[in-house]
Each structure stands twice: as C-alpha cells, then as structure tokens.
C-alpha positions in Angstrom: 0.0 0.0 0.0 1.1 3.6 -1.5 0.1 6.9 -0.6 -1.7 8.1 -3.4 -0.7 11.8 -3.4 3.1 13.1 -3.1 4.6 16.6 -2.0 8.0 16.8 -3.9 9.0 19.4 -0.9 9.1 16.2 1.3 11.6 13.7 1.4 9.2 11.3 3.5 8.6 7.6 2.1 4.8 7.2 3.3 4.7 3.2 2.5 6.0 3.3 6.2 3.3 4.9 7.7 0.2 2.7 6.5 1.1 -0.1 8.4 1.6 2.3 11.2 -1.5 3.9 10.7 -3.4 1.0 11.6 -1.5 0.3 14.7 -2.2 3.3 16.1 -5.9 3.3 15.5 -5.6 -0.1 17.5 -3.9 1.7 20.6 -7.6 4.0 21.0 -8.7 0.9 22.8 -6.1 1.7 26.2 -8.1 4.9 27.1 -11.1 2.8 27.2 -11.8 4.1 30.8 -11.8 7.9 29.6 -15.4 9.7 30.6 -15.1 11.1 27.3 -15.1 7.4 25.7 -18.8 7.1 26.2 -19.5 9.6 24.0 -19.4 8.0 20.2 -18.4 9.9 17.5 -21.6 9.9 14.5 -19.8 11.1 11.5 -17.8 7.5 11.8 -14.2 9.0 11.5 -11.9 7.2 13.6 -9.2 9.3 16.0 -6.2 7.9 16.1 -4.1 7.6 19.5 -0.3 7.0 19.8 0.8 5.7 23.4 4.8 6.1 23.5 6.3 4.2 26.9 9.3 5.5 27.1 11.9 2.2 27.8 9.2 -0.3 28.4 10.6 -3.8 28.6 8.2 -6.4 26.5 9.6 -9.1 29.1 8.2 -7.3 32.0 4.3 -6.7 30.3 1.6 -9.7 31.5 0.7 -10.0 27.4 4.3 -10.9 27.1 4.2 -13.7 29.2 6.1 -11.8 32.5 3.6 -13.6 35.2 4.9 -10.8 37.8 3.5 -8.0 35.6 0.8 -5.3 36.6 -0.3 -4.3 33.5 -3.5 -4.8 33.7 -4.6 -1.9 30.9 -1.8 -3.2 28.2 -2.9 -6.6 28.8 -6.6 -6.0 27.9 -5.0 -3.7 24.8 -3.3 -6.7 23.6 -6.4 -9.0 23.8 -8.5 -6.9 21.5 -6.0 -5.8 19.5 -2.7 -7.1 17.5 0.2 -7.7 19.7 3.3 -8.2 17.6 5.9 -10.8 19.4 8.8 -9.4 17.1 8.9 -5.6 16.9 12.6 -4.0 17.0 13.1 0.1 18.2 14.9 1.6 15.0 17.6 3.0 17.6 18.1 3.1 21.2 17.4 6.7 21.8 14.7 9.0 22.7 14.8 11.4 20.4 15.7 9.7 17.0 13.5 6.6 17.8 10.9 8.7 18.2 12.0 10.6 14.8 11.6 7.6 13.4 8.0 7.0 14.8 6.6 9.9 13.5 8.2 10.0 9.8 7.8 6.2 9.3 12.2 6.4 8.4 15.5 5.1 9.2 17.9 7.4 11.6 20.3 7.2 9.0 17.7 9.1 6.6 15.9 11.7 9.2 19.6 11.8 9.8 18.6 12.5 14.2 21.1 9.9 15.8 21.1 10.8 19.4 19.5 12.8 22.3 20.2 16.4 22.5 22.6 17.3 19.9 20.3 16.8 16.7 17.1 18.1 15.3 14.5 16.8 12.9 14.5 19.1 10.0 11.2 20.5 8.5 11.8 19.1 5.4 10.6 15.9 6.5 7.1 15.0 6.5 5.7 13.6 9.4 2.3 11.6 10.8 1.4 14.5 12.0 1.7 16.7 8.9 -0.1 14.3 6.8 -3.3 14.2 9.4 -3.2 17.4 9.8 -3.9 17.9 5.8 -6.4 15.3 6.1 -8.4 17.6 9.1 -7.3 16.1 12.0 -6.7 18.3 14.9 -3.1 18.0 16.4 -2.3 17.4 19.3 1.1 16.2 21.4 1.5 15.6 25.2 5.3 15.0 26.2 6.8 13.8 29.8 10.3 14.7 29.1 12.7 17.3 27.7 14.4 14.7 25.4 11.7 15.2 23.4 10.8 19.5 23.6 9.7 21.2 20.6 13.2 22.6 20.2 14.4 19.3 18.4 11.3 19.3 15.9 8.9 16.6 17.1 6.0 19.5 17.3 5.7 20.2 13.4 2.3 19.4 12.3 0.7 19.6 15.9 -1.6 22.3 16.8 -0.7 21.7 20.4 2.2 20.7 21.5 2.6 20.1 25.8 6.3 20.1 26.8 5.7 22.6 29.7 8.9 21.8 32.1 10.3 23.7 34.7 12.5 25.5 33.4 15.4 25.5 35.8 15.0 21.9 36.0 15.5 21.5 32.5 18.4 23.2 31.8 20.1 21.4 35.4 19.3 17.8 34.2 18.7 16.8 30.5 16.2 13.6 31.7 14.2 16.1 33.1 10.8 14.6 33.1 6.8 15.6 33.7 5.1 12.2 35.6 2.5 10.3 33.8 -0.3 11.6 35.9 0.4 15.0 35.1 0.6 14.6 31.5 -2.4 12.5 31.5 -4.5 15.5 33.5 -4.0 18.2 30.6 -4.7 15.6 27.9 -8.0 14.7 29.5 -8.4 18.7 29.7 -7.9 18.9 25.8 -10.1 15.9 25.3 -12.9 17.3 26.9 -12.8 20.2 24.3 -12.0 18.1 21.8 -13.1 14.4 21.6 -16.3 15.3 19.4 -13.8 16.3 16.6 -11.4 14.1 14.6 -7.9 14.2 16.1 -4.7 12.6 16.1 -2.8 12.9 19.7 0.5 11.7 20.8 0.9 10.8 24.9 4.9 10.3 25.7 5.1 8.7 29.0 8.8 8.6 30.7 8.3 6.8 33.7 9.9 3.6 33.3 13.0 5.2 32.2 16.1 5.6 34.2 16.1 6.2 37.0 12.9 4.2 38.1 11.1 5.5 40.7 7.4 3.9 41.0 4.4 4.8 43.3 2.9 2.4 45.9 2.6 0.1 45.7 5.0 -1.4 43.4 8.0 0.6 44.9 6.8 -1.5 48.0 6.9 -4.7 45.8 9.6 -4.8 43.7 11.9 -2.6 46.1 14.8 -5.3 45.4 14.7 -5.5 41.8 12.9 -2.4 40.2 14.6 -3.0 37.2 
C-alpha cells in the first residue's frame, strides 16, 4: 500500500506509515476508561491515539508472558488488539526513535542519531503533517525534555505540551513531567475536543532511568525495580 498523493517538498517515504496507521488506530482501545469514551463519535471517522512508553521492557508486560506483571490496561490492549511478538526500536534513543515513529524512516535518513545534539528538519514530512492535511486536529503531550519542541517533534501539531520547569530542564537533561500530570492536561484537551477528529501523541517517561514507581509497586519490587 502507497500513498496516493506526493509533495515533492518532502523527502518522506509514506509506505512506512500505513502499516503504522493501523497500529495506532488499534492503541484507541487503552483509554477505554476515559469519561469522554462514552460519548461515540456519529460522523464515523476514527481518531487515532499513539501511546509512547518510554523504555518499556516487553519481558516485563503480563501480554508478554512476564507472570509478575501489573499491566492490567496493556494486557486488555493486547487481547482486542494485535500484539506483535517481534517488533525492533529503529535506535536506542529518545529522540531519533521517536523521529523515526513519527516519519515512518531510518535514523540514518531523518539523519537524528542521538539525544540532545540533533534536530528533525522540516523538510521531513511527518504523521502529524499528513493528518493534519487530512483535518485532524493535532495534538502532542510529552513527559520529558528529550523530546521538547526545540528538536522538531512539534511540526504538524496544533498543540504541543512540553511545559517543564525550566530551571529543571536546563540542570538535568532527563528532566521529566510524571504520567499523571501529563495525563491530567490531555484529559483537559479531550474534553474540548473528543467530538472532533484528532490525532494525539501521549509520551510517558516513567519507566526510564532512573525508576522511581508509586505504591505500591516501589513496596513490591523494592529489590529489583529493574
């Protein structure tokens, strides 16, 4: 499957976004318990939801098989939806996995290779940009300054929420907003917003480095967090 138009201007190869595309439509399902999801849309268009964990280990989800795991949420995701037992991270990183993500490419073409010293160029086209054409309102809520707007993730979102402290920021690069925070002004732009045909990005950072869980699982995996 092809994109049917092109925009010589951009340098993006759309056959890796279909695929993608349909993933994401999947992950609508997690916010399930929203108060907004009651509420169906009548014009039949479909909002698409992308879910970004930052540093999530597949062995440590219950869909995965990890018999330990509290997940109840991504569990019930994977039952209704397609869980993939072989999906590889393009790179490592933060920043140009998440480049990668959102353009459907290789690091070595959006040419962003690590955290902080690079920037995704305007030049290429990305998920967001394309929906955005298509009338989807934009919208982006970010839990760390890996990825701010100042390295390029934000073109093609009307909103994008990478509100930090900013003394914080500039004293620790993994500077981070917790989930629950980031959650609380998404569900405020929902309620405006969940009649209309959108396309949102939630970036969570909590598992990442270093881990520090609420109760009760600090309480129960305070040997091993890891």
């Amino acid at each position: 499957m092809f994109w049917s138009k092109t925009e010589p201007k951009k340098k993006l190869k759309r056959f890796g976004l279909i695929p993608l595309l349909v993933i994401l439509i999947s992950v609508c399902v997690f916010f399930n318990f929203l108060k907004a999801a009651n509420k169906v849309r009548k014009d039949g268009n479909l909002n698409v939801l992308l879910v970004t964990l930052d540093t999530t280990r597949a062995d440590r989800i219950g869909c995965y098989g990890y018999e330990k795991a509290k997940t109840p949420n991504l569990d019930l995701l994977a039952s209704k939806g397609v869980r993939f037992a072989n999906a590889y991270c393009q790179v490592p990183l933060t920043l140009p996995s998440h480049c990668s993500i959102l353009t459907g490419t290789y690091p070595i073409y959006h040419r962003v290779h690590n955290n902080g010293f690079y920037f995704l160029n305007s030049d290429y086209l990305t998920l967001a940009e394309i929906l955005k054409d298509k009338g989807f309102k934009t919208a982006a809520f970010v839990s760390s300054f890996t990825v701010d707007s100042r390295f390029g993730l934000n073109q093609g979102f009307d909103v994008y929420d990478d509100k930090f402290h900013a003394e914080l920021a500039l004293k620790n690069f993994r500077s981070e907003r917790k989930a629950e925070k980031v959650f609380a002004v998404f569900s405020d732009w929902l309620d405006g917003n969940y009649d209309q045909k959108f396309f949102c990005w939630l970036h969570f950072f909590d598992p990442h480095s270093p881990y520090d869980p609420p109760s009760p699982f600090k309480d129960q995996f305070s040997d091993s967090p890891y």
